[in-house]
C-alpha positions as a printed NumPy array, in Angstrom:
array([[110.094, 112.402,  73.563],
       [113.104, 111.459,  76.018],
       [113.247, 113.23 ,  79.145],
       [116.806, 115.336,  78.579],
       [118.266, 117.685,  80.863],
       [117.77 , 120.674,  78.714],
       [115.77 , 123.849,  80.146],
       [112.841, 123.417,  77.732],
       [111.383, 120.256,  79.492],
       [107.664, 122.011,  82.082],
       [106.606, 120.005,  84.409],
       [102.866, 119.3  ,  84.522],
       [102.079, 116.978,  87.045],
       [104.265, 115.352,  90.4  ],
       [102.99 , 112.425,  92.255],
       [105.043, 110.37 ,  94.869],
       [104.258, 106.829,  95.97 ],
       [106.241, 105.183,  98.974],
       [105.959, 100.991,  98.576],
       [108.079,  99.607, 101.735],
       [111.585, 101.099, 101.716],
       [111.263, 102.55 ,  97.886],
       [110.196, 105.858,  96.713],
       [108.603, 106.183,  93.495],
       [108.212, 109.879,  91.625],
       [106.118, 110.107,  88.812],
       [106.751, 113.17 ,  86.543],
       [104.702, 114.325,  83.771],
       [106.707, 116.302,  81.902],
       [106.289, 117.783,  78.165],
       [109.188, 119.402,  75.869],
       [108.858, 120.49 ,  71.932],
       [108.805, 116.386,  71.154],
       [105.555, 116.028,  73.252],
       [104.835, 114.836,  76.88 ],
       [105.812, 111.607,  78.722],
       [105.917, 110.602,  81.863],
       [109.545, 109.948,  83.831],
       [109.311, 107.548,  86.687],
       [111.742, 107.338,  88.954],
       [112.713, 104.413,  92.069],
       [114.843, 105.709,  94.869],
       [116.22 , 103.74 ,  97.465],
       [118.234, 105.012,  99.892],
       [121.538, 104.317,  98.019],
       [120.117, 104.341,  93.83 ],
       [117.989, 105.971,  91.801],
       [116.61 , 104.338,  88.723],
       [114.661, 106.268,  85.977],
       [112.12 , 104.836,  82.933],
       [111.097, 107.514,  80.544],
       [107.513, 106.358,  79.249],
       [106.313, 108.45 ,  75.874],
       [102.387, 109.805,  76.732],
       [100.943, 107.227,  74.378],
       [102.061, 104.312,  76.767],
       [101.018, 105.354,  79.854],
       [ 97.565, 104.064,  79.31 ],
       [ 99.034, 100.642,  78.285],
       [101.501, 100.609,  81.28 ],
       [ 97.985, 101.238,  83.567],
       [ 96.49 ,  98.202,  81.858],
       [ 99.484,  95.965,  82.654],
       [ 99.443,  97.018,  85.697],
       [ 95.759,  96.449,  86.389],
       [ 96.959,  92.562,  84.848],
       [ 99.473,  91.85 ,  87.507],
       [ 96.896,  93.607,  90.189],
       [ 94.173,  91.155,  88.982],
       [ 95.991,  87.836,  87.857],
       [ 96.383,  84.599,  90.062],
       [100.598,  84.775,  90.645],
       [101.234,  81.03 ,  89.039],
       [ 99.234,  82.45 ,  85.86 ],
       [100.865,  86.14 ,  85.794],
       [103.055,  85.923,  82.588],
       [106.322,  88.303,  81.572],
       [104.978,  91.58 ,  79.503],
       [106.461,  93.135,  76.38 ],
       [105.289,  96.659,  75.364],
       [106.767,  98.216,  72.442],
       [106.498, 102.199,  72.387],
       [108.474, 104.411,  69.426],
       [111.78 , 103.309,  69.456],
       [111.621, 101.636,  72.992],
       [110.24 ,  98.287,  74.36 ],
       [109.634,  97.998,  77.555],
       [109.587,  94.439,  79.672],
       [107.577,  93.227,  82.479],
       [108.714,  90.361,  84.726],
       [107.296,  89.057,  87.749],
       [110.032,  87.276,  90.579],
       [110.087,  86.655,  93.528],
       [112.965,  87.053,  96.455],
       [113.342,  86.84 , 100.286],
       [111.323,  89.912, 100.531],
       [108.644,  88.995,  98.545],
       [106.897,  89.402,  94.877],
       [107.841,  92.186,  92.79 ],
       [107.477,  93.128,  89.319],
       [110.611,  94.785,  87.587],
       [109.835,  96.704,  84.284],
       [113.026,  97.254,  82.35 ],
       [113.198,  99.991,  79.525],
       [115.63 ,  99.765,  76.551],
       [115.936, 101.755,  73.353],
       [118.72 , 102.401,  70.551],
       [119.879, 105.444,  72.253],
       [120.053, 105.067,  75.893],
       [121.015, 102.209,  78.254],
       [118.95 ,  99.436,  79.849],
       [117.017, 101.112,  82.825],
       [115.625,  99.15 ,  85.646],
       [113.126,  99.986,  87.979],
       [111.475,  97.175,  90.582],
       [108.16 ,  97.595,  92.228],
       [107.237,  95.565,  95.055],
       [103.524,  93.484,  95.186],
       [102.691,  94.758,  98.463],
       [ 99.489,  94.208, 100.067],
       [ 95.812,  94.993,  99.089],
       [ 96.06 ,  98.631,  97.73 ],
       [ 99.961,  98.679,  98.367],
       [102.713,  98.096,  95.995],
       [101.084,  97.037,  92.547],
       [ 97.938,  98.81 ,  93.385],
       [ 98.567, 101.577,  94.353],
       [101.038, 101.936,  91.424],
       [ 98.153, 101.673,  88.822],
       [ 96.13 , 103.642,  90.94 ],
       [ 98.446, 106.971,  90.526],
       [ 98.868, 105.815,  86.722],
       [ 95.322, 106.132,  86.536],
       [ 95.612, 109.553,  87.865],
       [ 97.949, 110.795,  85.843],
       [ 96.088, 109.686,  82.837],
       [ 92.305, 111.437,  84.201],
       [ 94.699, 114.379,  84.559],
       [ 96.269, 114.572,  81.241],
       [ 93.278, 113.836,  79.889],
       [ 91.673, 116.849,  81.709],
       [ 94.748, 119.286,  80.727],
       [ 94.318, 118.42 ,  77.379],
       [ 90.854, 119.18 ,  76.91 ],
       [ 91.54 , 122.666,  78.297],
       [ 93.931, 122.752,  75.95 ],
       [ 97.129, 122.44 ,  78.689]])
């Protein structure tokens, strides 16, 4: 299910969210393991990358939706475990404001990092589930046509 750099990865579906200064790419993406979903935080000066198998995006929509929908002193740290991978969920807070950094780590590949800002209304967080929730209609539609 990783994401590798080898030729027999199609991409099936690009979406691009901009929260403040961060852009966030969300690739679904299927090779001969099955399809997951890559999504990626640029900055101007890093890129960070968490490789989510198709099974979890739902889950990662629902935690999401959580965060969205949960008074800050009562939003708790997540832990999602997917396959070999388990993925972690922690709310903080800086200068700049809230954000919520979801950290991926497996056997076979190194800690990865991404951190997405609260925002406002239907910024940051938000709009975040709101393109998971996308993603997931539209798997959902290219699998029933058999996609």
């Amino acid at each position: 299910m990783e994401g590798g750099s080898g030729g027999s990865d199609v991409e099936l579906l690009c979406k691009t969210l901009q929260v403040e200064h961060k852009l966030f790419y969300f690739d679904l993406k299927e090779n001969p393991r099955g399809r997951y979903l890559k999504i990626s935080e640029k900055t101007s000066a890093t890129r960070s990358t968490i490789i989510v198998p198709d099974t979890g995006v739902v889950w990662f929509h629902q935690i999401f939706s959580y965060f969205v929908n949960t008074v800050e002193e009562e939003a708790g740290s997540k832990e999602l475990q997917l396959d070999t991978k388990v993925f972690y969920f922690d709310v903080g807070e800086n200068k700049r404001g809230r954000f919520l950094k979801i950290s991926e780590a497996s056997a076979n590949r190194n800690r990865s990092t991404i951190i997405v800002p609260a925002g406002g209304t239907q910024e940051g967080w938000a709009a975040f589930r709101d393109i998971l929730a996308q993603i997931i209609l539209s798997n959902q539609m290219m699998l029933a046509l058999g996609l």
